[in-house]
N, C-alpha and C positions, 0 to 999 in steps of 0.2 A: 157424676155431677159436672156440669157447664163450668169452664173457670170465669169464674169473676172478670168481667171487664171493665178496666175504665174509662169513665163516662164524663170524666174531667177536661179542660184545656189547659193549653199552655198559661190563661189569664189567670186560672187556680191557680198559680204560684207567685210568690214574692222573690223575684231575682238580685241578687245585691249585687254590684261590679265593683271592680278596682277603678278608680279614674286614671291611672298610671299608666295602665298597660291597654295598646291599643285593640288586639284581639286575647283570647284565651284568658278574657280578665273577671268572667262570672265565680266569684268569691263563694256564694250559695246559695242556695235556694232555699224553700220551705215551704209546704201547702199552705196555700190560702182560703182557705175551707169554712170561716166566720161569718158573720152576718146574715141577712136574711138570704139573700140569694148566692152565700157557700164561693163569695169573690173574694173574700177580704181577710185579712191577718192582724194579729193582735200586735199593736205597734209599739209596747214595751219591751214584746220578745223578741222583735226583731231588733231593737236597740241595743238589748241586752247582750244578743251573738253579735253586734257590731263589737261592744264594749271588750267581749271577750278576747275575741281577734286580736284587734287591733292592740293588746300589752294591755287591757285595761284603762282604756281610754276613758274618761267622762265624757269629755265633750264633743260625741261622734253625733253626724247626721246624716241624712240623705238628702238627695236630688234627686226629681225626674230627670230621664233623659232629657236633652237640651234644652233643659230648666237650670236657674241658679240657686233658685229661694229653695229654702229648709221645706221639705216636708213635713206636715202637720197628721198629726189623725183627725178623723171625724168624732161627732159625738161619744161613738160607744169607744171608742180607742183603738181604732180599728183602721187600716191602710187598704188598697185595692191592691188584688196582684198584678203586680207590672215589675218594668226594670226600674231600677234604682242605684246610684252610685251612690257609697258610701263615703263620707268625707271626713277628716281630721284635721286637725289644729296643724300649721304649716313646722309652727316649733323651730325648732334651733334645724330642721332637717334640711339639706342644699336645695336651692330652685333644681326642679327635672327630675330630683331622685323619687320616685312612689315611696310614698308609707309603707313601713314594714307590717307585716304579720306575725304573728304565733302560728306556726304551723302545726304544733300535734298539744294534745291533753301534758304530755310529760313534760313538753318544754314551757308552759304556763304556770307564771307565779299567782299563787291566789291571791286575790285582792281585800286582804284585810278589813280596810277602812273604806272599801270600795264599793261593795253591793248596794245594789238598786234598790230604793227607797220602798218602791213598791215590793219587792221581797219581805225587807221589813215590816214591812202594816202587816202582808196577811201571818208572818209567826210572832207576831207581836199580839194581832186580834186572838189567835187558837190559843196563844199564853193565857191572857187574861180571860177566856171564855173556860178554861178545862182546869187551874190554878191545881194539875196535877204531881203532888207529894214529889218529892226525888226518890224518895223508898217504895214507891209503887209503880216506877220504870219497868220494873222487872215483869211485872202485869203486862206490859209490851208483848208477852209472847202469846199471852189466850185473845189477842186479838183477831175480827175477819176481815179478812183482805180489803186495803183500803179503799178496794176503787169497785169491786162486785158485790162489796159486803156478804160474800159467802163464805163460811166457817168452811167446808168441806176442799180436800187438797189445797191449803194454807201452805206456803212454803217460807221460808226468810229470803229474803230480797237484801244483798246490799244496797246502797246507796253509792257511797265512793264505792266502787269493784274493791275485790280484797286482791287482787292483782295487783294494786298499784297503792302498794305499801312503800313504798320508797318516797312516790310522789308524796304520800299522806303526810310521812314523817318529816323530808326536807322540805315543807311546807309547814311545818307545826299545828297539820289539824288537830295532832293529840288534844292539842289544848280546849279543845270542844267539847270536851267528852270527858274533862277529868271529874265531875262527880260521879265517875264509873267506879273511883280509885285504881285505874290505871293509867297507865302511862305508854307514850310509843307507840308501835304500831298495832298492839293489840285492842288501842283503841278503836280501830278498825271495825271488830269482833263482836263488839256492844250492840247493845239495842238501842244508842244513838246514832247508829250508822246502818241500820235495818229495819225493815220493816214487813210484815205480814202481805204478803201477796197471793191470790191463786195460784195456780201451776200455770193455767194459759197465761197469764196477766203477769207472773213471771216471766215466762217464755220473751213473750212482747217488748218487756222491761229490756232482759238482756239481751235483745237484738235490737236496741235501741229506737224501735220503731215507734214512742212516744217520748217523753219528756214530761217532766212534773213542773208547772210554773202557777206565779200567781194571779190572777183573774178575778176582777169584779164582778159579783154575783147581780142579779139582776133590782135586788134588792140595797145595791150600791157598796157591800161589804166585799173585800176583798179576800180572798180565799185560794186553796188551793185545787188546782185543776189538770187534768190530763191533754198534754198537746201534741197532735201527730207528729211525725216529721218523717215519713215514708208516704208515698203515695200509693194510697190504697184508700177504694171506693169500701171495701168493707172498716178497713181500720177506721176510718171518719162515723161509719155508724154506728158502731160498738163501742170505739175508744176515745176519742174524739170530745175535748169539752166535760168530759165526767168530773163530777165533783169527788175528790176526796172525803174518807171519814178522817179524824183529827190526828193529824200528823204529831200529836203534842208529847215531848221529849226529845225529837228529833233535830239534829243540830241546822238551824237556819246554814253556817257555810259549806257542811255538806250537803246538803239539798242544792243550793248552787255550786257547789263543784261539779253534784251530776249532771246537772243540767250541760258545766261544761264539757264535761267528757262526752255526750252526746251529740253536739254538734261540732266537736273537731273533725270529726271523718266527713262531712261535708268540704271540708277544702279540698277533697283527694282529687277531684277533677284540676283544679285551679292548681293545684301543687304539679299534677302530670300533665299541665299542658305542654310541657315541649321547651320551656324558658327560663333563663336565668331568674329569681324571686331576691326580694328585700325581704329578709327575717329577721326576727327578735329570737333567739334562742337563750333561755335563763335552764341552768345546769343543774342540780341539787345541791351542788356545794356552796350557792350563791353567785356565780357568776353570771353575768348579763351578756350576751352576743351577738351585736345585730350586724349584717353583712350583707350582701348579694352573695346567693349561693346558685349553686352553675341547673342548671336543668334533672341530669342523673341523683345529685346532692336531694331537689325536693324531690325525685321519685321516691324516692327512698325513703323520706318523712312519712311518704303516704300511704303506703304498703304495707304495713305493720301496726296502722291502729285501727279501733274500732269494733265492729261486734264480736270477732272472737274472743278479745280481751274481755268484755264485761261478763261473761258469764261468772256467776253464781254458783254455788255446787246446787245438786238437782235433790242431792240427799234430801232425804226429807228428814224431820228436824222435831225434837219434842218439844212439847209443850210444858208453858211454868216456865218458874226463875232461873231451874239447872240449865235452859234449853239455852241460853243468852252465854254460857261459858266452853259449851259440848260441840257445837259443830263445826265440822272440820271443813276448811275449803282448798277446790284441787288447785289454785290458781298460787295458794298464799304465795310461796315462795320463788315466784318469778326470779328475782333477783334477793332475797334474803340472804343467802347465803354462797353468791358468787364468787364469793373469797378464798372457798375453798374447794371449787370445781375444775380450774382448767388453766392454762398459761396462754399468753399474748402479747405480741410485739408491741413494746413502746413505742406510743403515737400521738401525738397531737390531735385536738381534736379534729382542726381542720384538714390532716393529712388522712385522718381516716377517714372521713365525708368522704372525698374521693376516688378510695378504692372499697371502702369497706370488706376488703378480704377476696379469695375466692373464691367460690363455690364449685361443691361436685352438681354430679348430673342431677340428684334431687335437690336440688338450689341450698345446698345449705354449708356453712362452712368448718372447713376440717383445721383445728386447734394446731394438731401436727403440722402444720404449714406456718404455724408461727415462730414466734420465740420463746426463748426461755421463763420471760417474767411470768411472778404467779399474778393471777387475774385478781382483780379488784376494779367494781363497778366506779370507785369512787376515784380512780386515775385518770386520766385524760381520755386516751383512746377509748376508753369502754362507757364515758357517758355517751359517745357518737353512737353505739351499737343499745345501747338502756332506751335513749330518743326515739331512736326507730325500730323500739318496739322487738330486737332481739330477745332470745329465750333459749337458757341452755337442757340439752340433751344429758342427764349426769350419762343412763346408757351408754350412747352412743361416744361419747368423748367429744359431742360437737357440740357449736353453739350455729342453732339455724336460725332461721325466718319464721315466723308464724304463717301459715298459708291456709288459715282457717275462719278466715273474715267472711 
């Protein structure tokens, strides 16, 4: 069979730029695949990864190039692909300095009181349309897949990855999910943090080549929708714009967490251009750290997140109420239990950025080359190595690089 070619241009995309930085400053991209003639992007979503970016900004916008005035959408809410510089409130920050970023999924704090309005209406609408029992969640699992409505190879899909149980908890998504009657990161595990998907449609999911956001239906209700974010001439025919069946149980701030988690690995270009960066880096323990960090510092944010991380276990998974407590995931324990794996020199966060360790010949690093202290994710040095996405080998007595993006 012929591969697929695409048949798109460069005008299919909506480019976002830093105004700061004079080259190397394309922030992200997205297809622009909307409209009648498949130019144009939905101008909330694009707002929405400005918002995320940028700490959680409200008040972000754009410019056309050598334009000053705000960018507007058109009728259906919809933008042309073109370039665009995103912009921020100047704030307490010095004249010349650029606007920091969030550079990865684990260095963003979720934004509580923050989420987009339009998020709200459409799990607000699926509430009040489905006014389904809290003792019939569990009915979650004879569900068909939300976006092919096919019963046949159903899989559970997380939402937030179960990889990233640390982020969950120093985050206190627990709290979403407590009519689960749990608590912690096993809230994760619920069927407020899952959902029915095919096996392709999984697949898709956990290589992050769409995104779930909310979209006015033509009918003028807002809803939930399927939106590319890989450029692929087949992914826009198949996946592209699909309506969901009713998302309903499912927690409004993890559905936008996912969404965040899928567009951080669009910074990886912008992070490895070559340059010193302004970041916002927020810790799990609650610390806040925003800095210029040297060139090698952002390589190193952007090489460790992303689609290897989201996967899902592929098990397949039974059906009924038991099926929401039973399955197990290869990912859980990324960092669950690093306390009691390995030892590590005490370090500063900032002095580890810098060398982050060294590596043998398959990039990964030998523990023996450290010191004596027992490891724990929640000291200093070892959130630098949690941020970018490290992962320990109990095996091998190492802690590597993930190289499976």
């Amino acid at each position: 069979m012929a591969e697929l070619v695409l048949s798109h241009t460069m005008s299919n995309r909506v480019r976002v730029r830093h105004p700061g930085y004079p080259r190397q400053n394309i922030l992200f991209s997205i297809p622009a695949r909307d409209g009648p003639n498949h130019d144009r992007a939905h101008f909330e979503t694009v707002k929405a990864i400005c918002s995320i970016i940028t700490d959680n900004e409200v008040d972000v916008w754009l410019t056309s190039v050598g334009e000053s005035t705000r960018v507007e959408s058109d009728a259906d809410g919809l933008i042309p692909g073109a370039d665009y510089y995103l912009q921020v409130p100047q704030g307490n920050r010095p004249l010349n300095t650029p606007y920091p970023i969030v550079p990865t999924f684990r260095s963003w704090a979720f934004p509580h009181d923050a989420i987009p309005a339009l998020w709200h209406e459409a799990s607000k609408r699926e509430e009040e349309e489905s006014r389904m029992p809290d003792y019939v969640l569990s009915l979650v699992a004879e569900e068909s897949c939300r976006i092919t409505t096919f019963r046949l190879a159903r899989e559970d899909a997380h939402i937030i990855p179960a990889s990233e149980k640390l982020w969950f908890t120093s985050n206190e998504m627990d709290e979403y999910g407590r009519l689960s009657g749990r608590s912690g990161d096993t809230v994760a595990d619920t069927w407020f943090n899952k959902m029915r998907l095919q096996a392709q449609a999984h697949k898709i999911w956990d290589d992050l080549d769409f995104a779930i956001i909310p979209k006015s239906h033509a009918v003028g209700q807002v809803g939930w929708f399927t939106q590319m974010m890989s450029e692929n001439d087949e992914l826009e025919k198949h996946w592209h714009n699909k309506p969901l069946l009713p998302l309903t149980g499912r927690s409004l701030p993890y559905l936008y967490g996912r969404f965040a988690y899928t567009i951080f690995p669009k910074l990886h270009a912008f992070l490895q251009g070559g340059q010193a960066r302004e970041l916002t880096v927020h810790l799990p323990d609650g610390t806040k750290i925003t800095k210029n960090y040297g060139a090698a510092e952002c390589y190193e944010f952007s090489r460790n997140q992303g689609r290897g991380r989201s996967a899902s276990s592929r098990k397949r998974s039974k059906t009924g109420a038991e099926n929401a407590e039973d399955t197990e995931y290869k990912n859980d324990d990324d960092f669950a239990h690093a306390s009691d794996r390995t030892h590590s020199q005490p370090t500063s966060v900032d002095s580890a950025i810098s060398g982050v360790a060294q590596r043998d010949e398959s990039g990964s690093i030998d523990a023996e080359k450290f010191g004596s202290r027992h490891l724990c994710v929640r000291q200093e040095g070892e959130w630098w190595q949690y941020l970018c996405g490290h992962e320990f080998n109990e095996q091998r007595g190492r802690k590597r690089l993930r190289n499976d993006m």
